[in-house]
N, C-alpha and C positions, 0 to 999 in steps of 0.2 A: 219415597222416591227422591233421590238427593241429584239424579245426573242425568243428562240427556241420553244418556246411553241407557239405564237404566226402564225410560221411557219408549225408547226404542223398541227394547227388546221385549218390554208388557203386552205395547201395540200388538208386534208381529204375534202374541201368544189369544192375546183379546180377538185378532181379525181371524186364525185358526177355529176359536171356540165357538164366536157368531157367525163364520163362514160369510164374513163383511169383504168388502173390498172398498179400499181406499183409494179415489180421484181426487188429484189434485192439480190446482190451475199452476201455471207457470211463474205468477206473483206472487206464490206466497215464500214464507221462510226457507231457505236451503233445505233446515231439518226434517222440514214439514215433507217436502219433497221428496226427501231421500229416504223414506219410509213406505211412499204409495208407492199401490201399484202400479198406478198408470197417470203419467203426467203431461198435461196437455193445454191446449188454448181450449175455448168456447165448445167449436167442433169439434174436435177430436173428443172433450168431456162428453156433449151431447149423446155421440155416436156409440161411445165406451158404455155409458149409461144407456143405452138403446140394449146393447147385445151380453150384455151382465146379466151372469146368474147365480151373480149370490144373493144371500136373503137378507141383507141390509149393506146399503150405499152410506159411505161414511163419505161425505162431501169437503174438501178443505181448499173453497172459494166464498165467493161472497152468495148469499143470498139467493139472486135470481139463476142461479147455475144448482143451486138445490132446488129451486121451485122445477129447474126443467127436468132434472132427474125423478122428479116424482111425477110431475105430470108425466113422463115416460114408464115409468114404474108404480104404478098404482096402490098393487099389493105388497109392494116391498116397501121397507120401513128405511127413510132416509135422513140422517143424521148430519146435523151442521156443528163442527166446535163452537162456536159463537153465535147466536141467532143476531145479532148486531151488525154484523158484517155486512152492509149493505152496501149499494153501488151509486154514485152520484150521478149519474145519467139515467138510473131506474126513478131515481127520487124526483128529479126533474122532469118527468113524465108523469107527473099523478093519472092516474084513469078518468076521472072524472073531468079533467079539462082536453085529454087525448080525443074523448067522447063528442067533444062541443068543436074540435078541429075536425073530426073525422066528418063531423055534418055540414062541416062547410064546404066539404068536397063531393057530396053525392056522386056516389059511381067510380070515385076512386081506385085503385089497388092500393092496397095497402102492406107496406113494405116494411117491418121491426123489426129493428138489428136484436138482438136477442139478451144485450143489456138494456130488458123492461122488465117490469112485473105481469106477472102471471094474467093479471086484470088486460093489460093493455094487448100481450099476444092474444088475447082471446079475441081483442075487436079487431086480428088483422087476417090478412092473408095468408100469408106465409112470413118464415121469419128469416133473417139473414145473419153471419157471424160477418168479420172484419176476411176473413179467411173466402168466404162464398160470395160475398156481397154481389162483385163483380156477375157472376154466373148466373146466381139468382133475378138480379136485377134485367139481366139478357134472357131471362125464358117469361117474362111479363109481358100479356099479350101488348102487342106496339101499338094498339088502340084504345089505349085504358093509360089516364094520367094514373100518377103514380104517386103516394104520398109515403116518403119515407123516416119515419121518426126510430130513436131519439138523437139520435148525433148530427149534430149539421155537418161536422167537418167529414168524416165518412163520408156522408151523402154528399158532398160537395165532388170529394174524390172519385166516387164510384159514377157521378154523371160525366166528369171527363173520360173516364175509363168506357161507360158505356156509349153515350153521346145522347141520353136517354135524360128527358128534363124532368125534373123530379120537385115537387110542394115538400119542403125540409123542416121538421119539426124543430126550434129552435135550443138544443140540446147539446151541452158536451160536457166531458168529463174533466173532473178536477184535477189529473193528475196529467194527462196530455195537455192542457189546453194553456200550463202555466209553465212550458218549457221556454226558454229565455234564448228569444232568435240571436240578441248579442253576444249571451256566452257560449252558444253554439257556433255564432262565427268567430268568436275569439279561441274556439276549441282547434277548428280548421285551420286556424293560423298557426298554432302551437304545434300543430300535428297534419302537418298538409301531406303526409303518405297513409292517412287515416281514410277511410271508405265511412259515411254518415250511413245508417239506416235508420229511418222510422215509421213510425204506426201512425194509418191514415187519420187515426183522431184528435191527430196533432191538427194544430191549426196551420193555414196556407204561408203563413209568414215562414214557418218553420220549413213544411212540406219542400218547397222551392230550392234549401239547400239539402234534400235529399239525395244520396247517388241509389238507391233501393228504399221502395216504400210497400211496404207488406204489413199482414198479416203477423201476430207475435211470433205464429208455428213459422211464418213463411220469412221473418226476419230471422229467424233459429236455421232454417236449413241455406238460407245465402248465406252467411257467414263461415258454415260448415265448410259449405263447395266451393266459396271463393278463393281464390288464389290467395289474395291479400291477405297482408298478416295483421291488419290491426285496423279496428271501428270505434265509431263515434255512436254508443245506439240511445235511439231518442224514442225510450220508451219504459215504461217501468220498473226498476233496475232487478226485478226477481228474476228477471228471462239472464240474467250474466251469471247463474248458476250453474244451468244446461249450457249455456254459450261455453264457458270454461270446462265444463265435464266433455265436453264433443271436443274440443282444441284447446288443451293446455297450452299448444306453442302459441297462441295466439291471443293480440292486446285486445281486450273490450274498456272502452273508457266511457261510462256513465254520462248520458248529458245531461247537465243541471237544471234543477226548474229555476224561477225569478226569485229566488227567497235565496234563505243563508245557506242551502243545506248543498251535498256534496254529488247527489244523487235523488232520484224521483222515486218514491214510493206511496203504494196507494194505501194511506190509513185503515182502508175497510177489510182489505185483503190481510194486514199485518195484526189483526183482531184473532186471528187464527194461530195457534200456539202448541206445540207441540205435546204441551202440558193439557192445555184444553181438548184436546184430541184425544187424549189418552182418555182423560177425564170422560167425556162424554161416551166413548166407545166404552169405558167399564160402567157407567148410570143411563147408557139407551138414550139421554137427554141430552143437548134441545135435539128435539124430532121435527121435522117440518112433515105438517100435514094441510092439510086443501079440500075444499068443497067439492066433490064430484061433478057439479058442473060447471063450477069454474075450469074443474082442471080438463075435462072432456072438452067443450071449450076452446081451452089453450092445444089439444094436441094437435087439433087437424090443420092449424098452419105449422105448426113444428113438426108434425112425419111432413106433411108437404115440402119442408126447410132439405130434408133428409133424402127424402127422393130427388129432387133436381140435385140434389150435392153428389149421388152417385156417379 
């Protein structure tokens, strides 16, 4: 195989033979994208994976987005290009110390955004994406404190949203939390008929010069609908993929993180490769498998996740 085209066209013959279907998150590679069949944030992967009936999920995200697929899928054989590809806000939540938080809260609810490991959904309630948060957060009965891990800055946002005060696991992720509020206001300067959006896991300093703060799916569909022909998006730069396939006539300009680079991208997501994918889909390998009662466990706050989201 010498060409991405090439790889392309294996895939589509590979996902025919094993009757696979291919999810993909909205951060990874354009190419990667442009091959599944269904491309989406958190929830929409969950939900996609809920109502799949093919006999193997070929997953192209990080990690805890296969562990859901398979806790959702038991009997179906679920497939990651990369078993590497993990998530910095999963890792910052080890189980083991979630455990020794959760006990300091007796009686809690327990509220996990759904970038955790499998371990940690099993000690909560219910679980919540960047997309639900809000909703989910609002059906918790109002006399039960509420511990919501792993993202502080989420959880920061979604108690304004709610008015709903929340014990915040001290967690964020590496790729929101290092965007750089000076060249964000120096973007605004440069480009003051620009509309900013970003993702709640941005930190407050950032947040503040938001004009729309969503959701990745929910920052994809304000830009579509807005009038406005050109953004500032403060969020992973794999979503300017779909931004650009939805509205060619319109500007997306990347906001920088504090380092050298021109654009934010998440290292764990970009572990995933088109090559790898192909790869994996024709060797069955790496397979994500899980303990029956871990993964039983993890389902009953993620279908809970799934029903309040209806």
């Amino acid at each position: 195989m010498s060409t991405e085209v090439d790889y392309a066209q294996e895939i589509q013959e590979l996902k025919r033979s094993m009757n696979a279907v291919i999810l993909a998150h909205y951060y990874q590679e354009s190419e990667v994208q442009d091959v599944a069949d269904f491309v989406g944030d958190s929830l929409a992967l969950a939900q996609a994976a809920e109502r799949t009936e093919a006999d193997v999920i070929v997953f192209c995200g990080v990690h805890f987005m296969a562990e859901t697929a398979k806790i959702l899928n038991p009997t179906r054989q679920v497939l990651l290009p990369d078993l590497k590809a993990g998530c910095s806000l999963s890792d910052r939540c080890p189980p083991a110390a979630f455990k020794v938080f959760k006990e300091k809260h007796p009686g809690a609810f327990v509220v996990s955004y759904v970038n955790s490991s499998a371990a940690v959904k099993a000690m909560s309630d219910v679980i919540c994406t960047s997309s639900n948060a809000v909703k989910i957060v609002n059906q918790v009965p109002r006399d039960r404190q509420i511990l919501f891990a792993p993202d502080q800055h989420l959880g920061r946002h979604v108690m304004k949203q709610t008015g709903r005060d929340m014990v915040l696991w001290p967690g964020s992720c590496i790729v929101h939390e290092i965007f750089s509020e000076k060249k964000l206001v120096g973007l605004k300067v440069e480009h003051p008929d620009a509309e900013v959006v970003a993702h709640p896991e941005c930190e407050q300093a950032v947040l503040r010069h938001a004009d729309f703060i969503g959701s990745t799916k929910g920052l994809l569909d304000y830009v579509l609908k807005s009038p406005k022909q050109k953004f500032i998006v403060v969020t992973e730069a794999g979503i300017l993929h779909q931004m650009k396939k939805g509205a060619p006539q319109k500007t997306f300009i990347p906001a920088p993180p504090d380092n050298g680079c021109a654009c934010n991208e998440c290292p764990y997501m970009r572990l995933n490769t088109l090559e790898k994918l192909w790869k994996c889909m024709k060797e069955r390998t790496p397979e994500l498998t899980m303990r029956e009662d871990l993964r039983e466990a993890a389902r009953a706050p993620l279908q809970l996740m799934l029903e309040w989201s209806r």
